[in-house]
C-alpha angles and dihedrals in degrees: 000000000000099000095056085044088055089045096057095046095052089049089052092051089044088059094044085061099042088046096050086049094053095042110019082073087075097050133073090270143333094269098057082043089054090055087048101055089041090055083060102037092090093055080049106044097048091034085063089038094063100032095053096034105025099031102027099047095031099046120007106038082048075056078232081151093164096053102044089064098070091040089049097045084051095056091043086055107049090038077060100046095046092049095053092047084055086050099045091043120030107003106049089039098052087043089052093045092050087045090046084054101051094033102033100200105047133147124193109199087200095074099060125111136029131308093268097045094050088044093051093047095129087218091053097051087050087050102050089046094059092036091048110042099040103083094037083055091050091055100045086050090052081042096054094047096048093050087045083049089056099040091053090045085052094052096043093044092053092044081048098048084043088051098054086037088063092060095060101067099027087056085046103043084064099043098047080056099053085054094047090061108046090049089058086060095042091245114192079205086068087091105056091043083059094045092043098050093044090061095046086050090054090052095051093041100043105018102045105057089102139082095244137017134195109280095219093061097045078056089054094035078059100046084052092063101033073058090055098049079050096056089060101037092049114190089329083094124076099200126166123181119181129181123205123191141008110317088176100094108051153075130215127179101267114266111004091133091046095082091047090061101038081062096055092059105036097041090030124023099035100050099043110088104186115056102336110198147174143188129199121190125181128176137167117210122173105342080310116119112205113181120182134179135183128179130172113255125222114261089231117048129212119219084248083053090049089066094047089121086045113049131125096258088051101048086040083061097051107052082052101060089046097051092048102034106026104178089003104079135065123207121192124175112166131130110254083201147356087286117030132077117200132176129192117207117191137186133184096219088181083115103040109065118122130179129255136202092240130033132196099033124149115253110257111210112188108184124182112273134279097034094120083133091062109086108213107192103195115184134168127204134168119261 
């Protein structure tokens, strides 16, 4: 609350200024201009009160549009009339009696006649409409704005938290699967599945109610579950993820690979029957991410392997991206050949640097136990 009553009245002394500037050229000097406008700034002030926070709430954004034009013509009118009585009475008087100092003789013809006749001057009323209405003009269009600006960050922070949202069961939903089966087999592997996914899930429920995350712990959140599809293929996978560069500096929106690699597995691995493989590469180059991804494709495709480059993870991806990154991200899904699917993922990371305590460190990749078969390449280069 005091810092909105600070920034209006730093936006009321901002148009003081700006007010004595425009209209203290056509006065004796800047000074007399400055005691004018403060004699109208409390027609101002309370004519913008009542419109933004009596009209606006109360009519229009009710959409009671019949009902907001006699409300607002009144307003208009007695912003007017109370404008022109300053002026009559306080304003037109102190200007006459500066410019009778410094002329001596002087005679303003705007000043003859009686209240009601200087108040009815057809030249005058045009005047103090104008005079009267353009800065309040000026504020309910910055308050519109501003109240359009936190409406569109509302709605994109709540697509934004659905859209995460999304991630959790459908990441749970596979790999639930992927238990289900092996315990149906009486897997010893079962443990670690259920080791592995319950850190994933603490990551996702604890570590991913914020706007950005380390990106060295999405990496390892990833290799966790890259761990966890290993753990069910065996060694009838051939996987390779490298890493090239120095993940340590920078933040990323949480799981926006993961989808990418899910994919991979659901729409790749497991539908391929002779010599399944993936590759995962991600390097970081100059504050750019570039993530890719290639997997074999069965030589027979099912209709769910038909919409490998249109499910839900990967559209999900992508409205994220577009929503985060707007004109700073790349996403690329096409088939190289006639069996292979591969996907490019790149980020412009310029903005998204942040300093450590300590610089320079190796990156440290934990993933879950017994995935000897899967090669990690870590390298770190200087950028």
């Amino acid at each position: 609350m005091n810092k909105r009553v600070w920034q209006h009245i730093v936006f009321w002394l901002i148009c003081t200024v700006g007010m004595t500037v425009i209209y203290g050229v056509g006065m004796p000097d800047y000074m007399t201009g400055l005691q004018v406008i403060l004699m109208f700034m409390p027609v101002h002030i309370l004519y913008f009160y009542v419109v933004a926070y009596w009209v606006m709430p109360h009519y229009l954004r009710l959409r009671k549009y019949l009902q907001v034009i006699p409300v607002l013509l009144a307003c208009i009118f007695i912003s007017w009339f109370c404008f022109r009585t300053i002026e009559i009475l306080f304003a037109d008087p102190f200007l006459y009696n500066v410019e009778l100092k410094k002329r001596g003789a002087f005679v303003w013809h705007k000043l003859d006649g009686s209240f009601r006749a200087q108040l009815l001057k057809p030249v005058y009323i045009v005047n103090a409409l104008e005079q009267s209405n353009l800065l309040v003009l000026v504020a309910i269009c910055l308050k519109s704005l501003k109240i359009w600006y936190e409406k569109r960050q509302v709605v994109l922070q709540s697509e934004l938290n659905f859209l995460k949202g999304q991630i959790h069961p459908h990441f749970l939903f596979n790999t639930l699967n992927n238990l289900y089966a092996l315990t149906l087999q009486r897997s010893l592997q079962s443990p670690a599945i259920v080791l592995g996914l319950s850190n994933i899930l603490r990551y996702m429920s604890y570590e991913c109610n914020t706007e950005r995350v380390l990106l060295k712990r999405d990496v390892e959140v990833l290799q966790n579950y890259v761990a966890l599809e290993k753990i069910r293929y065996e060694d009838r996978l051939d996987l390779t993820f490298s890493i090239v560069g120095n993940l340590e500096h920078y933040s990323i929106p949480p799981l926006l690979m993961l989808p990418l690699v899910e994919n991979a597995f659901k729409h790749g691995a497991s539908e391929t029957i002779h010599e399944p493989w993936i590759n995962i590469n991600l390097q970081i180059k100059q504050h750019k991410l570039t993530f890719k991804i290639s997997n074999s494709k069965p030589a027979t495709q099912s209709p769910l392997a038909e919409k490998h480059l249109g499910n839900i993870g990967l559209k999900n991806v992508k409205k994220r991206l577009e929503l985060l990154f707007h004109n700073e991200h790349s996403l690329q899904l096409f088939e190289e050949e006639e069996d292979v699917y591969v996907a490019i993922l790149e980020l412009d990371l310029t903005g998204h640097v942040y300093t450590a305590s300590q610089k320079g460190l190796p990156v440290v990749l934990q993933p879950v136990k017994q995935t000897e078969n899967i090669v990690y390449e870590n390298q770190n280069i200087d950028n």
